[in-house]
Backbone as a printed PyTorch tensor [residue, N CA C, xyz], in Angstrom:
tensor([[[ -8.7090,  19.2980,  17.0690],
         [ -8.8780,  17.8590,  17.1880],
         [-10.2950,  17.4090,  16.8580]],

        [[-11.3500,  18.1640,  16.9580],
         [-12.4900,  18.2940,  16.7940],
         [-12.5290,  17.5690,  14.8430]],

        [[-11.4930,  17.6730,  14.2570],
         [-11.9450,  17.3970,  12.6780],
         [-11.1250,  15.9420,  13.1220]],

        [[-10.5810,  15.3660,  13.4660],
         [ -9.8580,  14.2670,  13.9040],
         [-11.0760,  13.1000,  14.4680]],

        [[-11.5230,  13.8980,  15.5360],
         [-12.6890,  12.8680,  16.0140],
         [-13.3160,  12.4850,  14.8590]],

        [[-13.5650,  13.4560,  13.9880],
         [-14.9350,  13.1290,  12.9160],
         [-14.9620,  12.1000,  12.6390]],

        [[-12.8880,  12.2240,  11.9310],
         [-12.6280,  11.4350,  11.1650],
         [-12.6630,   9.5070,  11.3770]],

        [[-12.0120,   9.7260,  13.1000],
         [-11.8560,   8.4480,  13.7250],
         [-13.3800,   7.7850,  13.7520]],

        [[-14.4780,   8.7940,  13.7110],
         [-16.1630,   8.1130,  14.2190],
         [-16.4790,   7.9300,  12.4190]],

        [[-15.6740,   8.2550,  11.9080],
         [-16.7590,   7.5130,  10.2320],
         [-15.5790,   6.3290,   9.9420]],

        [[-14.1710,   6.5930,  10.5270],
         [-13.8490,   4.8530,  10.1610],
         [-14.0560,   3.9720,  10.8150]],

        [[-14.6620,   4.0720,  12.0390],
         [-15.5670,   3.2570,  12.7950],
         [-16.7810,   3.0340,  12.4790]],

        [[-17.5070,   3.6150,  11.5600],
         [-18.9320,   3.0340,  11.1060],
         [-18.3820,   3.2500,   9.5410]],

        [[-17.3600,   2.8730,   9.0050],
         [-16.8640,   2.0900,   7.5600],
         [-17.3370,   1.3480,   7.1710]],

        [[-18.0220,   0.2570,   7.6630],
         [-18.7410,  -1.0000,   7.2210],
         [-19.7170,  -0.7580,   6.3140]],

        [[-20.3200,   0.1490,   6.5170],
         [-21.6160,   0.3970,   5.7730],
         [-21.4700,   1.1170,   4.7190]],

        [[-21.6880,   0.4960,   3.3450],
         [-21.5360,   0.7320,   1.7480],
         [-22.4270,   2.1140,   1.8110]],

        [[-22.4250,   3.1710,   1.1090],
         [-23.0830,   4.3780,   0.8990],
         [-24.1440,   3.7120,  -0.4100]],

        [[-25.6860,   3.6040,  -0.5210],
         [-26.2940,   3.4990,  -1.4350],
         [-26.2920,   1.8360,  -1.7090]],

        [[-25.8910,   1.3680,  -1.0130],
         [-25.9150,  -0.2280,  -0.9540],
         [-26.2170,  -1.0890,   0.4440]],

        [[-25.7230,  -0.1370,   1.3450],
         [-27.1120,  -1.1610,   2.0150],
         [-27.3960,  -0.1470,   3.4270]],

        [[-28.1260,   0.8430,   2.4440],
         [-29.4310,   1.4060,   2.9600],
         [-29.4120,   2.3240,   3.5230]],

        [[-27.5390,   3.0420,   3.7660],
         [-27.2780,   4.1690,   4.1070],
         [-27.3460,   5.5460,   2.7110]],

        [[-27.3880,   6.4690,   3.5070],
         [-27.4360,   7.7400,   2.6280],
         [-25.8150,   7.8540,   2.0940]],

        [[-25.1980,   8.7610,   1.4330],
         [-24.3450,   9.7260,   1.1380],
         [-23.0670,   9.7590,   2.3010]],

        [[-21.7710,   8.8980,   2.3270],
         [-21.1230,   8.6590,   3.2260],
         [-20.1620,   9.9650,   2.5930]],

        [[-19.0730,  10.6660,   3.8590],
         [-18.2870,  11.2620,   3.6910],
         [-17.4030,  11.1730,   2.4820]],

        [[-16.3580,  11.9710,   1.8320],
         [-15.9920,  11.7240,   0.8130],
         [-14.3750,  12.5630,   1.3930]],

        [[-13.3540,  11.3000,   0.7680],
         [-12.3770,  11.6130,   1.4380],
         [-11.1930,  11.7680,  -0.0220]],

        [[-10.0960,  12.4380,   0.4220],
         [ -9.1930,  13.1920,  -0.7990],
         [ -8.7870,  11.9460,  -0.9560]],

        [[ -8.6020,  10.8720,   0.2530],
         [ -7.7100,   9.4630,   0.2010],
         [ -8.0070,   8.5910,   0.7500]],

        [[ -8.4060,   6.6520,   0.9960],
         [ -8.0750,   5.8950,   1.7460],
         [ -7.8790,   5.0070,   1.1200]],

        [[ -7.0580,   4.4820,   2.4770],
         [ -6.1310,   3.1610,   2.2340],
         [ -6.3560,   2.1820,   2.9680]],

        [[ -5.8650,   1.3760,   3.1300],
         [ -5.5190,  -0.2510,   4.0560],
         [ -4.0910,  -0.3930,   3.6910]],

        [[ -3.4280,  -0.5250,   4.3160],
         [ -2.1570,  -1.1180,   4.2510],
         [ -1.3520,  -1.4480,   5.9660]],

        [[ -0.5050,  -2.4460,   5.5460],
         [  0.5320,  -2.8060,   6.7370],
         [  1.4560,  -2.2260,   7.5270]],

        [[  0.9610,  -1.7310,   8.8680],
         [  2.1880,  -0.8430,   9.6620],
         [  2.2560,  -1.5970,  10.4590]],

        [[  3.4050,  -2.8560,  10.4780],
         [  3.8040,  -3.8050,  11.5060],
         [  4.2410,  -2.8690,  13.3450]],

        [[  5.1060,  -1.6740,  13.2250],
         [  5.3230,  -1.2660,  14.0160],
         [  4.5330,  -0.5360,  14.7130]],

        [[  3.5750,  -0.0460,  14.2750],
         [  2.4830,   1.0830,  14.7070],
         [  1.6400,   0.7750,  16.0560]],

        [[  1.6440,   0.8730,  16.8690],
         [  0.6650,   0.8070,  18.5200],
         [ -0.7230,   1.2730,  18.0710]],

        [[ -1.3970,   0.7090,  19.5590],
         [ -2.4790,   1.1540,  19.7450],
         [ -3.6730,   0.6670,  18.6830]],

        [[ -4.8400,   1.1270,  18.3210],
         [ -6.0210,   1.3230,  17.7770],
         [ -6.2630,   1.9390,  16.9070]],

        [[ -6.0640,   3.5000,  17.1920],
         [ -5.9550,   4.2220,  15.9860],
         [ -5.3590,   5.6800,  16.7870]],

        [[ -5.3470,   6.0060,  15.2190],
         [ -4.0360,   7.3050,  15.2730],
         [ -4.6020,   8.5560,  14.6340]],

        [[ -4.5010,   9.8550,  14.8630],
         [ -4.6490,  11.0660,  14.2350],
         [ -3.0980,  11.9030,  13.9500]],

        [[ -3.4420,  12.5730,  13.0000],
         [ -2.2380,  13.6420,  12.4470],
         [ -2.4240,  14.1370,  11.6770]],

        [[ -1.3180,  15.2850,  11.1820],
         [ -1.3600,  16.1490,  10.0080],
         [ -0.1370,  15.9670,   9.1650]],

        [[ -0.0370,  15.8510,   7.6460],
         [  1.0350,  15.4640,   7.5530],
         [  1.5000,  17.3050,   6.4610]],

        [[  2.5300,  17.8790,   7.5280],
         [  3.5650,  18.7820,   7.0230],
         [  3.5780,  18.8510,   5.0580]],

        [[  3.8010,  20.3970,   4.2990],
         [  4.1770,  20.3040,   3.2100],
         [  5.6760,  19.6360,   2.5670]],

        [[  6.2170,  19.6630,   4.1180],
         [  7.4060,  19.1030,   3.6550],
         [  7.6130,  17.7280,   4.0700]],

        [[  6.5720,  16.9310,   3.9930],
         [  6.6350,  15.5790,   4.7640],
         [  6.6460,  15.3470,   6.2250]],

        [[  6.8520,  15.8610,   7.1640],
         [  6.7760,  16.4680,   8.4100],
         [  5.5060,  16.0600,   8.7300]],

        [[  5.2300,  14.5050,   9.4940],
         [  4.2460,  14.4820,  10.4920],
         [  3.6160,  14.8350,  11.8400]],

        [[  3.1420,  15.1750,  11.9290],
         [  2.6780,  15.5950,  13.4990],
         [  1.4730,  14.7560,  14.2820]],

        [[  1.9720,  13.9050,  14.9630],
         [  0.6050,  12.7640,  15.7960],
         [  0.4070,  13.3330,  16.8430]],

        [[ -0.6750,  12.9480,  16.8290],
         [ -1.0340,  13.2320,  17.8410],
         [ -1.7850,  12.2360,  19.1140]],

        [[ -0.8760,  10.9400,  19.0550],
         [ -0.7690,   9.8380,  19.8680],
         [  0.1170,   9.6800,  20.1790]],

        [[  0.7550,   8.9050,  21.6410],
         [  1.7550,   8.3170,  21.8260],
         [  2.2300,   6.8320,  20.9970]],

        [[  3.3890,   7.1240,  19.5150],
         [  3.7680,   6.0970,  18.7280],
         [  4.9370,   5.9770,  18.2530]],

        [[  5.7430,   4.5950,  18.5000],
         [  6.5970,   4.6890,  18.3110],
         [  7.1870,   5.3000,  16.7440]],

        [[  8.4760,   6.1000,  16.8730],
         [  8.9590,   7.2610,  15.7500],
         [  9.3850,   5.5950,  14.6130]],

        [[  8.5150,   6.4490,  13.3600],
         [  8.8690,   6.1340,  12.0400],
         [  7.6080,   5.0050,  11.8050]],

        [[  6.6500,   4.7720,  13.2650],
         [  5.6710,   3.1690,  12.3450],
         [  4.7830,   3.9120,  12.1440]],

        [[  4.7230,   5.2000,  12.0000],
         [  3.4950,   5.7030,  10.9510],
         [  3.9120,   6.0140,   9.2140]],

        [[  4.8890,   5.6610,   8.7860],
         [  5.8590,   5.8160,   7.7700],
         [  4.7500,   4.7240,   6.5210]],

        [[  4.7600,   3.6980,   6.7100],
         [  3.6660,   2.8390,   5.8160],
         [  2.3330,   3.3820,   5.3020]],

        [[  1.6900,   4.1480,   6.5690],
         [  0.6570,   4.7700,   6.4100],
         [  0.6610,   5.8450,   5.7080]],

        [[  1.5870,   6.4410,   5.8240],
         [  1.7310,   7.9240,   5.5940],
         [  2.5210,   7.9460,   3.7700]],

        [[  2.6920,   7.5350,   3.9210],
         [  3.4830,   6.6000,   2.2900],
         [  1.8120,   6.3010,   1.3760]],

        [[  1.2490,   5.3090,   1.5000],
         [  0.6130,   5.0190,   1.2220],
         [ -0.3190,   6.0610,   1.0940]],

        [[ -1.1150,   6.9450,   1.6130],
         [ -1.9960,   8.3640,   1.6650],
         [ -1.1700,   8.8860,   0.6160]],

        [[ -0.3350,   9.1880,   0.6790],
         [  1.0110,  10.5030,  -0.3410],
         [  0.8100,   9.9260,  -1.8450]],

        [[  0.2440,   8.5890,  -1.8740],
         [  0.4700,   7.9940,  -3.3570],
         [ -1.1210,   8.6800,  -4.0040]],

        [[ -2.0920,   9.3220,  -3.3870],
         [ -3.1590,   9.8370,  -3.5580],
         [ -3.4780,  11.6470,  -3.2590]],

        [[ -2.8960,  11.9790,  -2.3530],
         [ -2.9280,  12.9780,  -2.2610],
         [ -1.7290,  13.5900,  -1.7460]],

        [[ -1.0540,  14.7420,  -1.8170],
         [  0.3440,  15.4170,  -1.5520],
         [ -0.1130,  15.9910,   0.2960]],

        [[  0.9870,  16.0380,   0.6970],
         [  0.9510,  16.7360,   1.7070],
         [  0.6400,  18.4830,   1.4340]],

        [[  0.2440,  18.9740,   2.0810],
         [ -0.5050,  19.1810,   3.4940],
         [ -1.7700,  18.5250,   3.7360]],

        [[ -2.2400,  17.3740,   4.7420],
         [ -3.3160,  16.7930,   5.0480],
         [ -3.3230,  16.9780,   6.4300]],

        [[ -4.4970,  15.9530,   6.6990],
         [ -5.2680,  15.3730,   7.5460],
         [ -5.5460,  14.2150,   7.6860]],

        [[ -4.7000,  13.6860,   8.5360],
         [ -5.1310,  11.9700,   8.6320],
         [ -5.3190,  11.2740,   9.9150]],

        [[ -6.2140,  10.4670,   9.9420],
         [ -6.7930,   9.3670,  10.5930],
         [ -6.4890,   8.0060,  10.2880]],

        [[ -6.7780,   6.9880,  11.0890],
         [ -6.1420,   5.7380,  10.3630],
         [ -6.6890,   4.5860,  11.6930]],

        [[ -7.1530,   3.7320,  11.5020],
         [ -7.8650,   2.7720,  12.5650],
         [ -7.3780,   1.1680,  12.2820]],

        [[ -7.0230,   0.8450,  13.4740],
         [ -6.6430,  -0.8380,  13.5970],
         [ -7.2140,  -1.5720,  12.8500]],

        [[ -7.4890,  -2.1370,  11.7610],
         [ -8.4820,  -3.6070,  11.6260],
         [ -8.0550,  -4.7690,  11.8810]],

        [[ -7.2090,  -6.0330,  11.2380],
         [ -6.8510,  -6.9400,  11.8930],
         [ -5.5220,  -7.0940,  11.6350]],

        [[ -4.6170,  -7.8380,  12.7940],
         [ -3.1000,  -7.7420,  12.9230],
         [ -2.8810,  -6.5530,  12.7070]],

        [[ -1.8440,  -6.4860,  11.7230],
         [ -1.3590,  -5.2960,  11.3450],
         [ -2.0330,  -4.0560,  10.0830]],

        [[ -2.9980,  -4.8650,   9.7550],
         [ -3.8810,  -4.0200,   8.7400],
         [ -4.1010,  -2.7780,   9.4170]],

        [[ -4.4250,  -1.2610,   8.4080],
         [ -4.4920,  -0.2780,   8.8780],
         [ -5.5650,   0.2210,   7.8190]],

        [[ -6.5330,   0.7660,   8.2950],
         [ -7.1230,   1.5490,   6.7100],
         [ -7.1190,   3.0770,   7.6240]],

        [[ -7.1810,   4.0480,   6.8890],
         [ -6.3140,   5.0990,   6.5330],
         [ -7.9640,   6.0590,   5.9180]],

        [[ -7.3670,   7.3240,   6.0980],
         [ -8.1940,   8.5960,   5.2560],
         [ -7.3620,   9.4790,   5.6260]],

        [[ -7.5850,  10.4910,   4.8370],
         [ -6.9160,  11.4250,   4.4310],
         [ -8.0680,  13.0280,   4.0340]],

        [[ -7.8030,  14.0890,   4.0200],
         [ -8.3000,  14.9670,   3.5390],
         [ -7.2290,  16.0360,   3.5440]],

        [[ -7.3920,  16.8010,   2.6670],
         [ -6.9220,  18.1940,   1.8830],
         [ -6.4010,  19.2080,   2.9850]],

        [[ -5.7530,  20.1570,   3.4470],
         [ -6.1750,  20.9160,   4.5790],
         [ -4.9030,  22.1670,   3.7320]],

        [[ -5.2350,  23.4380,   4.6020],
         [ -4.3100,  24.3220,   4.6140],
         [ -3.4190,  24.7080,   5.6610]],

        [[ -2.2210,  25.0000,   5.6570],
         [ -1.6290,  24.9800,   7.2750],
         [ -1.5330,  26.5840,   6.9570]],

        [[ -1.4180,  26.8320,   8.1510],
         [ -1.0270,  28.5960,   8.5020],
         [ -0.5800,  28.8870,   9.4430]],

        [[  0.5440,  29.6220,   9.5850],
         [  0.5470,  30.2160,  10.8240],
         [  0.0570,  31.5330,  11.6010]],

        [[ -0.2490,  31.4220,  12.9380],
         [ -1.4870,  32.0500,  13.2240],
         [ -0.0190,  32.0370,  14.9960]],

        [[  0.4250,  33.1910,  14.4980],
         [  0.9220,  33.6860,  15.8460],
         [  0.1080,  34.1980,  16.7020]],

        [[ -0.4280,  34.9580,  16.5280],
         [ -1.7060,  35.5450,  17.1480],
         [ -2.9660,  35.9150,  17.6680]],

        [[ -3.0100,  33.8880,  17.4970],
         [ -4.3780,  33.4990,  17.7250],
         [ -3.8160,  32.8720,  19.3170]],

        [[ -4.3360,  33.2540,  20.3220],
         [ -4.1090,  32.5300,  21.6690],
         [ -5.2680,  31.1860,  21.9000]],

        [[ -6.1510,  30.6270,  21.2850],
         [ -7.1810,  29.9960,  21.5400],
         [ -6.4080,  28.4880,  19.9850]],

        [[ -7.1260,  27.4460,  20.8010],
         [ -6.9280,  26.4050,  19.5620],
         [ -8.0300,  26.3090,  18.3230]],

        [[ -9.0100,  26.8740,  18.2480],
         [ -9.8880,  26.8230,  16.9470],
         [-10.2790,  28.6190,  16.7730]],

        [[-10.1970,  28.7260,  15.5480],
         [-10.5960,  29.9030,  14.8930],
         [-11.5820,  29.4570,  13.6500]],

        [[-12.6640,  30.3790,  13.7930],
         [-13.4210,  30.2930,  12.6470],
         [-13.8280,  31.8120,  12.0530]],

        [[-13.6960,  32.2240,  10.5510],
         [-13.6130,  33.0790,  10.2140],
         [-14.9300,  33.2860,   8.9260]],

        [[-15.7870,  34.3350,   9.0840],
         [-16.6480,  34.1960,   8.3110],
         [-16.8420,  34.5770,   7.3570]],

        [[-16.8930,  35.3070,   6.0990],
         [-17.1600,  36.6150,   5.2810],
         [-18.2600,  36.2130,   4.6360]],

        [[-19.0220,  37.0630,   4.5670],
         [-20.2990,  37.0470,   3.9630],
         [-20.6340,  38.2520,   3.3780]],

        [[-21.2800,  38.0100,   2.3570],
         [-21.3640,  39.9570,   1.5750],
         [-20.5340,  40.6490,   2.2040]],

        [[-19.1840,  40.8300,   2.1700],
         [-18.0730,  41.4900,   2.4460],
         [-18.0300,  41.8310,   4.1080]],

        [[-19.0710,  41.1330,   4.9090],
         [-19.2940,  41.0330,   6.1950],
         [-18.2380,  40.1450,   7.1920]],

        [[-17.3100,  40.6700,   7.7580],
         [-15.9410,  39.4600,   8.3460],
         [-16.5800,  39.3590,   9.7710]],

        [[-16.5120,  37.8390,  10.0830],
         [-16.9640,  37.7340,  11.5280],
         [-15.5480,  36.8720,  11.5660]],

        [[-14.6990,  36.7620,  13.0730],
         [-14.4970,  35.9530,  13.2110],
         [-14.3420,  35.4440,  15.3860]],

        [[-14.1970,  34.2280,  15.3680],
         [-14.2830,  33.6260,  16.6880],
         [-12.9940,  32.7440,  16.9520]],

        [[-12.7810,  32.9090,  17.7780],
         [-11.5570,  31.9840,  18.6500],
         [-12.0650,  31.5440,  20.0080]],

        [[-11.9720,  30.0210,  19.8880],
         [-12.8090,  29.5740,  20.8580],
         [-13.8090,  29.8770,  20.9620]],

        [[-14.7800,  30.0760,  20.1220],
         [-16.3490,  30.3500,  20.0370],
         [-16.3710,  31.4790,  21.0260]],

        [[-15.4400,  32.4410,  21.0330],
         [-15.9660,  33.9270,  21.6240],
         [-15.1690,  34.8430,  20.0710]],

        [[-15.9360,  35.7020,  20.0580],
         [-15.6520,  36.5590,  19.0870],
         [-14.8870,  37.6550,  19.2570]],

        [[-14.1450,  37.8900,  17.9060],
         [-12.8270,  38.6860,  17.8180],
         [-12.4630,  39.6340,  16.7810]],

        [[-12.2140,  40.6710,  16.8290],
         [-12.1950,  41.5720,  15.9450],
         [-10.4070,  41.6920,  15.6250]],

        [[ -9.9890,  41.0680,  16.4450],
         [ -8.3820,  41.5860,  15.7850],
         [ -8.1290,  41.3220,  14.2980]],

        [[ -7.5970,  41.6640,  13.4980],
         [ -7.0220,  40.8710,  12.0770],
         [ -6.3880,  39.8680,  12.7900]],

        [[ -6.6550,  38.6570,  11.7940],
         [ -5.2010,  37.2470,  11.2490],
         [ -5.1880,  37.4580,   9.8620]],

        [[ -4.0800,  37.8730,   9.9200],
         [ -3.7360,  38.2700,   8.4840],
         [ -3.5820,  36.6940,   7.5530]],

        [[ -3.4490,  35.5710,   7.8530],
         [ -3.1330,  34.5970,   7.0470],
         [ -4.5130,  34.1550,   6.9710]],

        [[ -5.2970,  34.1840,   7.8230],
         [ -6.3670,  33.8770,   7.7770],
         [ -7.4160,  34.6500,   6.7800]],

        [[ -7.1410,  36.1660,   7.1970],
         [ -7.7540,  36.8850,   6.1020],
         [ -7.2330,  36.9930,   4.6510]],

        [[ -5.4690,  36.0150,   4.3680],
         [ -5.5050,  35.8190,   3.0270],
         [ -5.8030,  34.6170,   2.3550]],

        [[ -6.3370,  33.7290,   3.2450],
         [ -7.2960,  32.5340,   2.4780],
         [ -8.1970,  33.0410,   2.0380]],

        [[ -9.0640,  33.9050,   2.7310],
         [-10.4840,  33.9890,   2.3200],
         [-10.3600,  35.1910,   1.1820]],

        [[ -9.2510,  35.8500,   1.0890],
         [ -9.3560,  36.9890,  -0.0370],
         [ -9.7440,  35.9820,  -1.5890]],

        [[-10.8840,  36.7930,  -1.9110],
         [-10.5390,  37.1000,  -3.3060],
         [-11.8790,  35.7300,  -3.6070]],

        [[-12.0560,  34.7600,  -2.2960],
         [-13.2710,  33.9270,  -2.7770],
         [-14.5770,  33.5270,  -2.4270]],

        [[-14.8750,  35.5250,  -2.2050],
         [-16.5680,  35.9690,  -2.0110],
         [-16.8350,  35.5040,  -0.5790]],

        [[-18.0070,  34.7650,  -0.6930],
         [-18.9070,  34.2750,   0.3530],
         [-17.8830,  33.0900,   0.8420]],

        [[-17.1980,  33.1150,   2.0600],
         [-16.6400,  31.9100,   2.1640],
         [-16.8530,  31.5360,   4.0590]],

        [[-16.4870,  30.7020,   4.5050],
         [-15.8870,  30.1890,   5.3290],
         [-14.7480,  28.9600,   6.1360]],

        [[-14.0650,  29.9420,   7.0800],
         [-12.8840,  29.2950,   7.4730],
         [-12.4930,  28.7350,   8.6370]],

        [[-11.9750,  27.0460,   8.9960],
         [-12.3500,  26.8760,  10.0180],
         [-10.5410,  26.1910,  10.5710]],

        [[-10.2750,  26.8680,  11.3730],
         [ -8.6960,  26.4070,  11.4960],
         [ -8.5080,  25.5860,  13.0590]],

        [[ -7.3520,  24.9900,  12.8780],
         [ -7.4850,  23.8910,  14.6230],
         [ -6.1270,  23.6400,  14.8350]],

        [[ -5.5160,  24.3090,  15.9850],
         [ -4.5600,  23.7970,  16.2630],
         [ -3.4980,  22.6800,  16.1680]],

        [[ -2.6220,  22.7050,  15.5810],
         [ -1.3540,  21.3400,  14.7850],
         [ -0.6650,  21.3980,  15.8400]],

        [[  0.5030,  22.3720,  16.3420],
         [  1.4490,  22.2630,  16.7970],
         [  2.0570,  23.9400,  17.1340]],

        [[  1.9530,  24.2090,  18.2950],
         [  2.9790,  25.6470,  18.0200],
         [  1.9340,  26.8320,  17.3190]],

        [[  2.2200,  27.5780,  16.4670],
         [  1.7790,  28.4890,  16.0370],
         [  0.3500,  27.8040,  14.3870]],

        [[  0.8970,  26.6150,  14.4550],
         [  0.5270,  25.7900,  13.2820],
         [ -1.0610,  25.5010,  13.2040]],

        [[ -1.3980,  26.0850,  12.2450],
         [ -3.0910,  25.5110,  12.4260],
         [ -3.4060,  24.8490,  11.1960]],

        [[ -4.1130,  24.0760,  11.2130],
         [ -4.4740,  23.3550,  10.0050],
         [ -5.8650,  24.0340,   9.3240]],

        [[ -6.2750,  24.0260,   8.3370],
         [ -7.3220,  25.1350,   8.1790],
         [ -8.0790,  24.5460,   7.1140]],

        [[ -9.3560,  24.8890,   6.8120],
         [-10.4260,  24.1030,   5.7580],
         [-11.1610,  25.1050,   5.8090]],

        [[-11.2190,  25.2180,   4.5130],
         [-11.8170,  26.4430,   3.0280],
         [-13.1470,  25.9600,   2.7480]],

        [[-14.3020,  26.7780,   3.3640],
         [-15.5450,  26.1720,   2.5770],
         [-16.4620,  27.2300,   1.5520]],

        [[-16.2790,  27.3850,   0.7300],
         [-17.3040,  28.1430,  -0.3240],
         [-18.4370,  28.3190,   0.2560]],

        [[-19.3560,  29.6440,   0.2430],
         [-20.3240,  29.6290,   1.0230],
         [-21.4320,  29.7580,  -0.2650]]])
């Protein structure tokens, strides 16, 4: 949930143009939108949206008024994501989106895993205590692209959502 917050605290300071008035280098997202979810509750919303269309919120909302939103993101980027999405006025919604990998990770008992490799050096942590077992899905993201790191967060169940960073 930790990549969720991020997301909800930069569409809350949205206002401010990157290089136009006077901020640095704003986040850079796979997708956003504004569009109308008449049915949708609350303020704002987090989720992941499934390869097979398959959302997962992670708010209490009524089933199907994230459907506008989630429509709208898909016309920019394909599922598997990451999305956020914040109230503006009436029913307006603006929306982000980012890239993610899902995996399943039976064998991780903790909700965040981070996995390191460095000069063929594997660290990895669950719940910021460290772990030597293999995750095999985990260790086949990182095959094959050198210096990397991997940072995965609990979806649902065995489901982790996961982000690939080139080191």
């Amino acid at each position: 949930m930790a990549r969720h917050d991020e997301m909800l605290s930069a569409l809350a300071a949205g206002g401010a143009i990157p290089g136009v008035m006077g901020v640095g280098p704003g986040r850079t997202w796979d997708a956003v939108v504004s569009t109308h979810a008449t049915e949708l509750s609350g303020d704002a919303v987090t989720f992941v949206a499934l390869e097979d269309g398959t959302l997962i919120v992670f708010e209490d909302v009524p089933d199907g008024s994230l459907g506008p939103i989630a429509d709208a993101l898909e016309e920019m980027v394909p599922p598997p994501y990451r999305g956020a999405a914040a109230k503006n006025e009436g029913d307006v919604w603006t929306a982000v989106a980012e890239s993610v990998s899902i995996a399943e990770l039976p064998n991780v008992r903790g909700d965040t895993a981070d996995l390191s490799v460095v000069d063929g050096v594997r660290e990895l942590t669950v719940d910021g205590e460290s772990e030597t077992s293999p995750v095999p899905a985990l260790d086949d993201l990182a095959e094959g692209r050198g210096d990397v790191a991997l940072h995965a967060e609990r979806v649902d169940g065995d489901l982790f959502a996961v982000d690939v960073f080139p080191l």
